[in-house]
mmCIF file of the N, C-alpha and C atoms, coordinates in Angstrom:
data_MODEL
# 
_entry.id   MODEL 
# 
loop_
_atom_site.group_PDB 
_atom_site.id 
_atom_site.type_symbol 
_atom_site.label_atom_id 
_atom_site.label_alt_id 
_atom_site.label_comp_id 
_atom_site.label_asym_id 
_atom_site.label_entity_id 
_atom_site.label_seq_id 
_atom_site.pdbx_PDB_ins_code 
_atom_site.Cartn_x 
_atom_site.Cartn_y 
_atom_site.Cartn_z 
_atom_site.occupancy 
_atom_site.B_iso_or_equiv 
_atom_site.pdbx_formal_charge 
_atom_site.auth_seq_id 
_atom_site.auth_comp_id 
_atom_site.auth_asym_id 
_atom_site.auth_atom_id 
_atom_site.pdbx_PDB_model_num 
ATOM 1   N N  . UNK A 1 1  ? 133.290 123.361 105.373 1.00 0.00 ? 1  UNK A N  1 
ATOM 2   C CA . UNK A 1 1  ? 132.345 122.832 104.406 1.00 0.00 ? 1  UNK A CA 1 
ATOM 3   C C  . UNK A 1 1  ? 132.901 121.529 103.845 1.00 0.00 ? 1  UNK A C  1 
ATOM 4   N N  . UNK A 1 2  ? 131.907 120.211 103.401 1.00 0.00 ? 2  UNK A N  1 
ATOM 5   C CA . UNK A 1 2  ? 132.383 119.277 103.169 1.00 0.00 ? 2  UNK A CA 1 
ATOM 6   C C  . UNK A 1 2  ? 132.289 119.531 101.644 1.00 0.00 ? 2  UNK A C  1 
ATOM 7   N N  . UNK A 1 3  ? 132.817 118.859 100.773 1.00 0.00 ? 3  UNK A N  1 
ATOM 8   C CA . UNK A 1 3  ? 132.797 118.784 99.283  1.00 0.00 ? 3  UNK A CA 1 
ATOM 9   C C  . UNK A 1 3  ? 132.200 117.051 99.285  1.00 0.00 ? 3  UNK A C  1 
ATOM 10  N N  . UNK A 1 4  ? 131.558 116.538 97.956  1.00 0.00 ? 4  UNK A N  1 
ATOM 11  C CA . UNK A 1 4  ? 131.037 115.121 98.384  1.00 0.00 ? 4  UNK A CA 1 
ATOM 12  C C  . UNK A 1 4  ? 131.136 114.867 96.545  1.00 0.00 ? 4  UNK A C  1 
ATOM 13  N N  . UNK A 1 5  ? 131.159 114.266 96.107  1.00 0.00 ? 5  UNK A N  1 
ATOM 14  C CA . UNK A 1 5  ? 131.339 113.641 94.396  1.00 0.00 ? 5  UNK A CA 1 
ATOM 15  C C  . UNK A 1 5  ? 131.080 112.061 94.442  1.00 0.00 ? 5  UNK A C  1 
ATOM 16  N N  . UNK A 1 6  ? 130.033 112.262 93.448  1.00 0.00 ? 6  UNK A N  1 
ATOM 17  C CA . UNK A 1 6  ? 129.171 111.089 93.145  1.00 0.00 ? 6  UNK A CA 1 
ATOM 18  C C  . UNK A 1 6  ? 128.410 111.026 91.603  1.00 0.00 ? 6  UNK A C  1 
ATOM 19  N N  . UNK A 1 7  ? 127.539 110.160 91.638  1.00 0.00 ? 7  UNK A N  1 
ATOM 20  C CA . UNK A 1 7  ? 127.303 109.701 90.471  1.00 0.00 ? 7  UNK A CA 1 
ATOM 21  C C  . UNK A 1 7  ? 125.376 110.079 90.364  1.00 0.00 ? 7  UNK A C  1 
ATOM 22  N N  . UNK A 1 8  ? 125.330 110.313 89.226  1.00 0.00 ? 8  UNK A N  1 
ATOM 23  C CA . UNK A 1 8  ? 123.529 109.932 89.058  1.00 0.00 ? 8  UNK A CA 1 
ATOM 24  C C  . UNK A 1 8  ? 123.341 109.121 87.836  1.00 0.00 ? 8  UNK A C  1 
ATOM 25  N N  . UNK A 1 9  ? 122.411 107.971 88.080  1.00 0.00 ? 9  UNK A N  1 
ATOM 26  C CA . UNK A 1 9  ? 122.282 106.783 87.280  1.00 0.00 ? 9  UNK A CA 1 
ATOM 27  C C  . UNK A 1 9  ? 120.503 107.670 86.248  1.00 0.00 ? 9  UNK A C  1 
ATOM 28  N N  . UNK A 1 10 ? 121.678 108.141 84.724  1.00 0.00 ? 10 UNK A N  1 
ATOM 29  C CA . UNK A 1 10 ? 120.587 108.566 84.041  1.00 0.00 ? 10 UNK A CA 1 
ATOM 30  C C  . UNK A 1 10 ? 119.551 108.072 83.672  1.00 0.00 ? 10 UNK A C  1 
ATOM 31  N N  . UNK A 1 11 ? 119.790 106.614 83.279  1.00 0.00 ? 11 UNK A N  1 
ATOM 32  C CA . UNK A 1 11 ? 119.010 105.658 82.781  1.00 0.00 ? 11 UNK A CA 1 
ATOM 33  C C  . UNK A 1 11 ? 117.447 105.450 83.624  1.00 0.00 ? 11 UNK A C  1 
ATOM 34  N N  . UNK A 1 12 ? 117.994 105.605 85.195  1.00 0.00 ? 12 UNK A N  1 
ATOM 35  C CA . UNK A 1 12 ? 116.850 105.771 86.473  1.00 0.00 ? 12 UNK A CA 1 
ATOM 36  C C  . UNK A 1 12 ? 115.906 106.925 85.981  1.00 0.00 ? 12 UNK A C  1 
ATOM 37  N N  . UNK A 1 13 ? 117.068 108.047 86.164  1.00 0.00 ? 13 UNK A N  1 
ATOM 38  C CA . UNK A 1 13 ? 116.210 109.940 85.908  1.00 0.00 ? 13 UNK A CA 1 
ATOM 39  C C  . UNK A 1 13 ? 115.210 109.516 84.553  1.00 0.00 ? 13 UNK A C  1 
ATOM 40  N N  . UNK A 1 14 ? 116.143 109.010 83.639  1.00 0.00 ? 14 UNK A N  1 
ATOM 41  C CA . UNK A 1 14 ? 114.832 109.015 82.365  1.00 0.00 ? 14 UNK A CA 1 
ATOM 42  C C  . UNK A 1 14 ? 113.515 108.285 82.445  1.00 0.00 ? 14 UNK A C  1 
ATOM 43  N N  . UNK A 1 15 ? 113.336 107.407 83.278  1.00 0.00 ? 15 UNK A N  1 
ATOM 44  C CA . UNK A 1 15 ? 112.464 106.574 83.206  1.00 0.00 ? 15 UNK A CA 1 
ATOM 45  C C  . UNK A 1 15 ? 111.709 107.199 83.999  1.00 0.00 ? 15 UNK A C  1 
ATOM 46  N N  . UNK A 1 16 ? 112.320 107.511 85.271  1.00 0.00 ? 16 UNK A N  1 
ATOM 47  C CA . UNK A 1 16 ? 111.065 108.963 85.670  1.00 0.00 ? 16 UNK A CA 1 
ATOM 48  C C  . UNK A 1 16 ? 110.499 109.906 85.250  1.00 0.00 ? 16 UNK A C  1 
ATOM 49  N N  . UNK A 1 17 ? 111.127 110.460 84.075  1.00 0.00 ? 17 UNK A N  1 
ATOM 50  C CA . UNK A 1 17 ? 110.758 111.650 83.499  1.00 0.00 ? 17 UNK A CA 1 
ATOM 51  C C  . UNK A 1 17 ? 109.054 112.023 83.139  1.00 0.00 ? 17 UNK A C  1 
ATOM 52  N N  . UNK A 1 18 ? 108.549 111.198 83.137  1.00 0.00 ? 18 UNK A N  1 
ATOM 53  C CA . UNK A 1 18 ? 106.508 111.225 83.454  1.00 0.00 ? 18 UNK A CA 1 
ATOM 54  C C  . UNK A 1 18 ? 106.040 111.547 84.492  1.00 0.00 ? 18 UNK A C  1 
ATOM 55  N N  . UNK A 1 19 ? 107.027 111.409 85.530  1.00 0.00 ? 19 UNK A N  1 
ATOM 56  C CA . UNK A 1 19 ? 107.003 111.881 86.936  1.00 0.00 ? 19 UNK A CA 1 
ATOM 57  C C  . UNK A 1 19 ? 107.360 113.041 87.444  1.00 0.00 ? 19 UNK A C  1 
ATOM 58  N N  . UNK A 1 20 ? 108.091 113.780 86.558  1.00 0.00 ? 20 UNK A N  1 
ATOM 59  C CA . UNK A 1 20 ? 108.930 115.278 87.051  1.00 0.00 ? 20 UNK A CA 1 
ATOM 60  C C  . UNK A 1 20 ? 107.597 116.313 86.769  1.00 0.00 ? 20 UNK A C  1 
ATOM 61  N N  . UNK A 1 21 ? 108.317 117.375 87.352  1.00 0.00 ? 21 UNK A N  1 
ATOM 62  C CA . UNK A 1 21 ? 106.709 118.313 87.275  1.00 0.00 ? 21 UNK A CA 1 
ATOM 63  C C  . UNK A 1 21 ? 107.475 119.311 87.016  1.00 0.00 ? 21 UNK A C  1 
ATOM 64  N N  . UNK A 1 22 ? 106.509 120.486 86.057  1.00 0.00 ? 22 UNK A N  1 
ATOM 65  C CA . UNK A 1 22 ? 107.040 121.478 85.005  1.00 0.00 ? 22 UNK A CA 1 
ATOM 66  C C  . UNK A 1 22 ? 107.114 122.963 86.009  1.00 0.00 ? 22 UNK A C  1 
ATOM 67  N N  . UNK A 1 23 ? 108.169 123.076 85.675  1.00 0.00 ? 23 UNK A N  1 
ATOM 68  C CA . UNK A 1 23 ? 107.803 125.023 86.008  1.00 0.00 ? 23 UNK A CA 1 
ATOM 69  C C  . UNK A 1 23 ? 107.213 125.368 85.335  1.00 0.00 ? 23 UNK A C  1 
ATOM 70  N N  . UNK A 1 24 ? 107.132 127.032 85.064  1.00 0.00 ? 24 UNK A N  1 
ATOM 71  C CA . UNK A 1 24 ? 106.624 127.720 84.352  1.00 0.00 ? 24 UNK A CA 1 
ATOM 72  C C  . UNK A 1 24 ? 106.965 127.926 83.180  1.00 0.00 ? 24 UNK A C  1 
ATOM 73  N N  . UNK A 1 25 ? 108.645 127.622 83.451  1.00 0.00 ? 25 UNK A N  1 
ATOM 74  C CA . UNK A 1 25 ? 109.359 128.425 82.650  1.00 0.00 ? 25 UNK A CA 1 
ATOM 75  C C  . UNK A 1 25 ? 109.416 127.039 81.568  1.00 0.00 ? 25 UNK A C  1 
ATOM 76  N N  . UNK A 1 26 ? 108.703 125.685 81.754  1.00 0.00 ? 26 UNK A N  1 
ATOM 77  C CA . UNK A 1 26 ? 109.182 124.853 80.820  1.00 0.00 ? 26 UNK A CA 1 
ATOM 78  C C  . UNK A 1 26 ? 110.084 123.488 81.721  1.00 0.00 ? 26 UNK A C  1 
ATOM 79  N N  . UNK A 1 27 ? 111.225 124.392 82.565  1.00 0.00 ? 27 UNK A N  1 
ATOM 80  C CA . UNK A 1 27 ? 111.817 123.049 83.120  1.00 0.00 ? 27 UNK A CA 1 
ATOM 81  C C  . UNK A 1 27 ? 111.188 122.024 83.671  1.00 0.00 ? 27 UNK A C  1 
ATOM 82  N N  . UNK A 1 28 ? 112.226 120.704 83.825  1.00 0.00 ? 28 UNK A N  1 
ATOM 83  C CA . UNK A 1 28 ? 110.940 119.714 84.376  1.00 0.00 ? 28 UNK A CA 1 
ATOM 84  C C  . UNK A 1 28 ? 112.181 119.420 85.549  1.00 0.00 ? 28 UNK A C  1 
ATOM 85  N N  . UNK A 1 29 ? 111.756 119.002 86.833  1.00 0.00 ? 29 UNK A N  1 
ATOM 86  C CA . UNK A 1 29 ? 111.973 119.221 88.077  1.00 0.00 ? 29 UNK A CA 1 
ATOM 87  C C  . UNK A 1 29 ? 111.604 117.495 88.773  1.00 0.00 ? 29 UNK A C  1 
ATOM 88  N N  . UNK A 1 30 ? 112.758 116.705 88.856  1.00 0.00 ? 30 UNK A N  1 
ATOM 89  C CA . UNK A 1 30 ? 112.426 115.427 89.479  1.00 0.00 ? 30 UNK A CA 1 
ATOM 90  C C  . UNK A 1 30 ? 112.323 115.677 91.119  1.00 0.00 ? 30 UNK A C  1 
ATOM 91  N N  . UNK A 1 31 ? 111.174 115.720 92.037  1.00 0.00 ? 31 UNK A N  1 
ATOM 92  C CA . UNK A 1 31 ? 111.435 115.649 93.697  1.00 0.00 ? 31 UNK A CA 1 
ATOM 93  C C  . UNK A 1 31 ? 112.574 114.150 94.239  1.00 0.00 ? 31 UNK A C  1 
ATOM 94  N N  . UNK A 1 32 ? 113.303 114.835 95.127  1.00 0.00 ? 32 UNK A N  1 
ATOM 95  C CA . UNK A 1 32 ? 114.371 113.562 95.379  1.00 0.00 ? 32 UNK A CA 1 
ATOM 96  C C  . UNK A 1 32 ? 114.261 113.658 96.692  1.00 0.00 ? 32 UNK A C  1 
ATOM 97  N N  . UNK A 1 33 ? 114.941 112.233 97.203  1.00 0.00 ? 33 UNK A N  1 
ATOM 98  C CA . UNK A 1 33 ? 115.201 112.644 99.196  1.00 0.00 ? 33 UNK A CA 1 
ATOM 99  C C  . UNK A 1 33 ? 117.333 112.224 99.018  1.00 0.00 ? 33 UNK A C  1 
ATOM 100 N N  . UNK A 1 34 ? 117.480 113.126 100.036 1.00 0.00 ? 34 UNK A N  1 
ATOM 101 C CA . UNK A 1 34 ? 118.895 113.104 99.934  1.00 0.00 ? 34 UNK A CA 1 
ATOM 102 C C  . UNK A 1 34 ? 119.117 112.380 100.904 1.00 0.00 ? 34 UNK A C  1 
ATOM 103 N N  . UNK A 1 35 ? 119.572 111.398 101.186 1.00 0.00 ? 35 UNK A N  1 
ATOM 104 C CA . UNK A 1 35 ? 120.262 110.277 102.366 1.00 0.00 ? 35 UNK A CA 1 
ATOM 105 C C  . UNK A 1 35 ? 121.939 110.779 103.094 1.00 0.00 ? 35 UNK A C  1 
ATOM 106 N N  . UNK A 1 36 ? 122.378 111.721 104.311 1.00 0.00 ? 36 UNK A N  1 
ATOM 107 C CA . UNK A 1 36 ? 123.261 111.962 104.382 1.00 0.00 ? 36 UNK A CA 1 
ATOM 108 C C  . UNK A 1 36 ? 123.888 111.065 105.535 1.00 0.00 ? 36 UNK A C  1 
ATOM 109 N N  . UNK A 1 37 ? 124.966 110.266 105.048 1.00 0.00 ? 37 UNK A N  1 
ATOM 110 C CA . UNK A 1 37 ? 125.359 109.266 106.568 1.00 0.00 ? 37 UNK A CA 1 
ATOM 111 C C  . UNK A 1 37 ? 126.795 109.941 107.685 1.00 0.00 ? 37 UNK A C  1 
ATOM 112 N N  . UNK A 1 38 ? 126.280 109.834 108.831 1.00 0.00 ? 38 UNK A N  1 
ATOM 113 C CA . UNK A 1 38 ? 128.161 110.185 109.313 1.00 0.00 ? 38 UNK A CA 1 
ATOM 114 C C  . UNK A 1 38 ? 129.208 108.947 109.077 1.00 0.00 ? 38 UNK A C  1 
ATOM 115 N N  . UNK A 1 39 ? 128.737 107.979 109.214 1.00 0.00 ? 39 UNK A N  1 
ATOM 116 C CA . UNK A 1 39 ? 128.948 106.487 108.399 1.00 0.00 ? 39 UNK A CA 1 
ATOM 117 C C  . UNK A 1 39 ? 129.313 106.291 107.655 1.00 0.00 ? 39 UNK A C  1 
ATOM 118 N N  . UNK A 1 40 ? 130.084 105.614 106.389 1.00 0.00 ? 40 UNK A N  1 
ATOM 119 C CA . UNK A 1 40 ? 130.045 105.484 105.272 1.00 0.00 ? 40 UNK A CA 1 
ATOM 120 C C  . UNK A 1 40 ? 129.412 103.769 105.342 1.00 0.00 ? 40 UNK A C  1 
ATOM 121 N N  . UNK A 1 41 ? 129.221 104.011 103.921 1.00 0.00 ? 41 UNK A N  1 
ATOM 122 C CA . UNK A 1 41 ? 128.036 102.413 103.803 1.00 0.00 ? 41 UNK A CA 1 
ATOM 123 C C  . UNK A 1 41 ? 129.217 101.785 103.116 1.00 0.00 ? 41 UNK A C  1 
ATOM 124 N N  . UNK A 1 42 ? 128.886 100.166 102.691 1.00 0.00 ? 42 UNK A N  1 
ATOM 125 C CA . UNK A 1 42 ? 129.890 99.623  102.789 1.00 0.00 ? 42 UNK A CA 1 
ATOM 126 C C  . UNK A 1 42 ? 130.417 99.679  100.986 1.00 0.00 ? 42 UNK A C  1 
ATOM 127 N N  . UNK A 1 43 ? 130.278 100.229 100.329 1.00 0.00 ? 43 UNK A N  1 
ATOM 128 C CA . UNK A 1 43 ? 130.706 101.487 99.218  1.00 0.00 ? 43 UNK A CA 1 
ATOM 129 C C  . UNK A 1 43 ? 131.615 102.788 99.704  1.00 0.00 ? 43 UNK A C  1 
ATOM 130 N N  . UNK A 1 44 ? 131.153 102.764 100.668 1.00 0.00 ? 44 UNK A N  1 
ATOM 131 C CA . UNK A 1 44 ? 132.263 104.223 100.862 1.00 0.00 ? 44 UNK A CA 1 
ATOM 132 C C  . UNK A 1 44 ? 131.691 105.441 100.840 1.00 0.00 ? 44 UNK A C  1 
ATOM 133 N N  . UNK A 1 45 ? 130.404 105.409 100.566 1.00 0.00 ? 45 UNK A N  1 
ATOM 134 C CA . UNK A 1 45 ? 129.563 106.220 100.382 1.00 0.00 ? 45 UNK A CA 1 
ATOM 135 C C  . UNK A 1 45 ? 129.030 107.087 101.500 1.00 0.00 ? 45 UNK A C  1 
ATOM 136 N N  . UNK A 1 46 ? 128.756 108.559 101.509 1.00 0.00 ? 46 UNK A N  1 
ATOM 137 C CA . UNK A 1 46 ? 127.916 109.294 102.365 1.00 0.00 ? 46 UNK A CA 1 
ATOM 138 C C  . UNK A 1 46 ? 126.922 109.529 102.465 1.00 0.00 ? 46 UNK A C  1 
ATOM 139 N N  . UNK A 1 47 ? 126.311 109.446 100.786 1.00 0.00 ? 47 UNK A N  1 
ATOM 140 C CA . UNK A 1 47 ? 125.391 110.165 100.429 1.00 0.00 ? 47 UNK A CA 1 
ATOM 141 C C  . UNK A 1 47 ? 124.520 109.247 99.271  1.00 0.00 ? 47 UNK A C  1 
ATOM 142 N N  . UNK A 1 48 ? 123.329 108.735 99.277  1.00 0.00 ? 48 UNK A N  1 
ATOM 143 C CA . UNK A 1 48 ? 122.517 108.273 98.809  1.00 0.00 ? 48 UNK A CA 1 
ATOM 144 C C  . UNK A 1 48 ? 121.522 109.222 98.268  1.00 0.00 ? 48 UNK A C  1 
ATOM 145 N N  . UNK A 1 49 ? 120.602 109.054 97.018  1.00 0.00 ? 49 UNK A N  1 
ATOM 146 C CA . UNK A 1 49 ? 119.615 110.036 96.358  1.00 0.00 ? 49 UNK A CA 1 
ATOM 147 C C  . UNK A 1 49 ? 119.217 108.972 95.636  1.00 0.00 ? 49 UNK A C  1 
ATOM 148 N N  . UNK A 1 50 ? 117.742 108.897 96.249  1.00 0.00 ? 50 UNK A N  1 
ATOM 149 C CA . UNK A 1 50 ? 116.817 108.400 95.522  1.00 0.00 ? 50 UNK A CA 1 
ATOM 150 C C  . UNK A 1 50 ? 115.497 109.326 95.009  1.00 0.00 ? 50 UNK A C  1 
ATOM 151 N N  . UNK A 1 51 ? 114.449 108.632 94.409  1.00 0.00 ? 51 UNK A N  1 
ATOM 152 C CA . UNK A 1 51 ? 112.956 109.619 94.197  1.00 0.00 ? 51 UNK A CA 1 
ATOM 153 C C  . UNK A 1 51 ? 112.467 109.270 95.107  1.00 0.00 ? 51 UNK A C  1 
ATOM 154 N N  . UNK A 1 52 ? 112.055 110.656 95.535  1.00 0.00 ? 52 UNK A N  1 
ATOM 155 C CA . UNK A 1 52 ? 110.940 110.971 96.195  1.00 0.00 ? 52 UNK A CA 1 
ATOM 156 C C  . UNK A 1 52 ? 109.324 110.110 95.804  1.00 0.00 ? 52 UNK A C  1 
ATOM 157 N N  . UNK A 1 53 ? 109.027 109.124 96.282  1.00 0.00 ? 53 UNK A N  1 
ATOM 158 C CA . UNK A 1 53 ? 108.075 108.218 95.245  1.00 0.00 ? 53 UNK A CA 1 
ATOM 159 C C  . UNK A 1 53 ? 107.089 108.643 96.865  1.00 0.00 ? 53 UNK A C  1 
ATOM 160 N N  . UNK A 1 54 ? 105.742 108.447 96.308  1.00 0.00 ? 54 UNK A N  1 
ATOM 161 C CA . UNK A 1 54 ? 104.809 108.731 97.110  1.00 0.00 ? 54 UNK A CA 1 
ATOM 162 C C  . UNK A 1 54 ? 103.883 107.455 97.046  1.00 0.00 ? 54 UNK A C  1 
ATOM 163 N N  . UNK A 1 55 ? 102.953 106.993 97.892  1.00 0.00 ? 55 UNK A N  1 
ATOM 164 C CA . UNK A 1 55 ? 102.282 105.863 97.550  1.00 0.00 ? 55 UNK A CA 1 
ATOM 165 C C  . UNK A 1 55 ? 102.739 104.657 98.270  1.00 0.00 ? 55 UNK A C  1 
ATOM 166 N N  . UNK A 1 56 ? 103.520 104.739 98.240  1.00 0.00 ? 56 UNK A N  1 
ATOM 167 C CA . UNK A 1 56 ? 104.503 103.136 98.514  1.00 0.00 ? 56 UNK A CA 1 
ATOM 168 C C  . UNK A 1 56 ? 104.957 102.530 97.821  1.00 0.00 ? 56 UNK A C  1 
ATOM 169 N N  . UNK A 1 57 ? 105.504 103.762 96.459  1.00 0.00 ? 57 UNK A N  1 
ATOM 170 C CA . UNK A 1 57 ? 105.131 102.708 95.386  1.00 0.00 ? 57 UNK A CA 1 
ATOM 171 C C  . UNK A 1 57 ? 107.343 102.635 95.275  1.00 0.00 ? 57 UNK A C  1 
ATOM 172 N N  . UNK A 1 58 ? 107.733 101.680 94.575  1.00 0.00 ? 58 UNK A N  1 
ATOM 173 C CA . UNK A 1 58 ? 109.265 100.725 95.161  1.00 0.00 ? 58 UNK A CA 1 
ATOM 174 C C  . UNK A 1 58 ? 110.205 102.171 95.330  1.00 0.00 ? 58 UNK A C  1 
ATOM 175 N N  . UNK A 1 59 ? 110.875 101.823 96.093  1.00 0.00 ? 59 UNK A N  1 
ATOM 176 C CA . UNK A 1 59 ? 112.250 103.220 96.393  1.00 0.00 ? 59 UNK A CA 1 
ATOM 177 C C  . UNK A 1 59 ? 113.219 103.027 94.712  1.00 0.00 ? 59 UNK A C  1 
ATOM 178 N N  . UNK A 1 60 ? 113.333 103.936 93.980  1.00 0.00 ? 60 UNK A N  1 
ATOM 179 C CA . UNK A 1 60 ? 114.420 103.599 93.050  1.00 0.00 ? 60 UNK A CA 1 
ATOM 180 C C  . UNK A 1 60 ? 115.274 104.988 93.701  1.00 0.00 ? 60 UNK A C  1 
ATOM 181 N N  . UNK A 1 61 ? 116.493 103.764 93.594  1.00 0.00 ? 61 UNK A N  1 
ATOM 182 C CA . UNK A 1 61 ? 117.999 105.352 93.471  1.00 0.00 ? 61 UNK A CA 1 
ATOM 183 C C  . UNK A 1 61 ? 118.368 105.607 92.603  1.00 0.00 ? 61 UNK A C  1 
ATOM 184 N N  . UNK A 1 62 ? 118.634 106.705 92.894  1.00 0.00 ? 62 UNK A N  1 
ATOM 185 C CA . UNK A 1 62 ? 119.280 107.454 91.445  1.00 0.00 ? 62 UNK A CA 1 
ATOM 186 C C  . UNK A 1 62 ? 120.655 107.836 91.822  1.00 0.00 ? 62 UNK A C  1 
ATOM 187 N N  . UNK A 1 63 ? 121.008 107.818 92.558  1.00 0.00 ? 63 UNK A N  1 
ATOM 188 C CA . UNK A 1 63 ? 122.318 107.930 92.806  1.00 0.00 ? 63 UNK A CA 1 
ATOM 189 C C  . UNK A 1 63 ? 123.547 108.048 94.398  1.00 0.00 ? 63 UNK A C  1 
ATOM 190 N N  . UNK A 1 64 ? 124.984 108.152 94.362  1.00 0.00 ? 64 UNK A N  1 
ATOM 191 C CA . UNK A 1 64 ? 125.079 107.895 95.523  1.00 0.00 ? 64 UNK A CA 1 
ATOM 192 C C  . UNK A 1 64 ? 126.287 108.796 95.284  1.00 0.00 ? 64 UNK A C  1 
ATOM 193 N N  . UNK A 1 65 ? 127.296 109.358 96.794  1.00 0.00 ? 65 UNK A N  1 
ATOM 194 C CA . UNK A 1 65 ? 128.147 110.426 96.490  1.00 0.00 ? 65 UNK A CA 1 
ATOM 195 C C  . UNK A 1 65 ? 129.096 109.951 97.767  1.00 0.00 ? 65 UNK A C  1 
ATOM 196 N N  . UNK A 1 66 ? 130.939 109.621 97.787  1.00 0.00 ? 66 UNK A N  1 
ATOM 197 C CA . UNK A 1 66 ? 131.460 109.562 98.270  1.00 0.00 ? 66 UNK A CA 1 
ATOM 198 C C  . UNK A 1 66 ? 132.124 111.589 98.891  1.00 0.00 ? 66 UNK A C  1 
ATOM 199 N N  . UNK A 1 67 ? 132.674 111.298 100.400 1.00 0.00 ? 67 UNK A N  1 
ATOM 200 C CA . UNK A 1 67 ? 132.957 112.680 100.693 1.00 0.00 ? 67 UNK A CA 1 
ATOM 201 C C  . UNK A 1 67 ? 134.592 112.469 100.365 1.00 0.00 ? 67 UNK A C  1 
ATOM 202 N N  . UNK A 1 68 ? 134.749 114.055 99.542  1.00 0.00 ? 68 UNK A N  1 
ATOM 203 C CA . UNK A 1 68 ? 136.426 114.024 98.854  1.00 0.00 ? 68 UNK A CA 1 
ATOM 204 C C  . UNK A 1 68 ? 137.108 114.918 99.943  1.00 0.00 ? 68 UNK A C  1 
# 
């Protein structure tokens, strides 16, 4: 199993937050796409997470995860 540690840019998540959709129970639930590379990008990175945006409307990331 790989282990991977990274970051999420809150400031992004909050501004989505009109966008997250509620359970039942109350929680609110942002849809994301997880980007996994065998690669690393030129960050060092494996792992990219942005929103799930539908429409076409601009890609924002929310965050990215080096493998430890």
């Amino acid at each position: 199993m790989k282990t991977y540690k990274g970051y999420l840019n809150l400031s992004n998540i909050e501004a989505l937050k009109s966008k997250a959709q509620k359970s039942k129970k109350g929680n609110l639930f942002l849809n994301v796409i997880i980007y996994v590379r065998e690669e690393v990008d030129s960050y060092g990175n494996h792992i990219s997470i942005k929103y799930d945006n539908v429409g076409g409307e601009k890609a924002i990331y929310l965050g990215n995860a080096k493998e430890i």
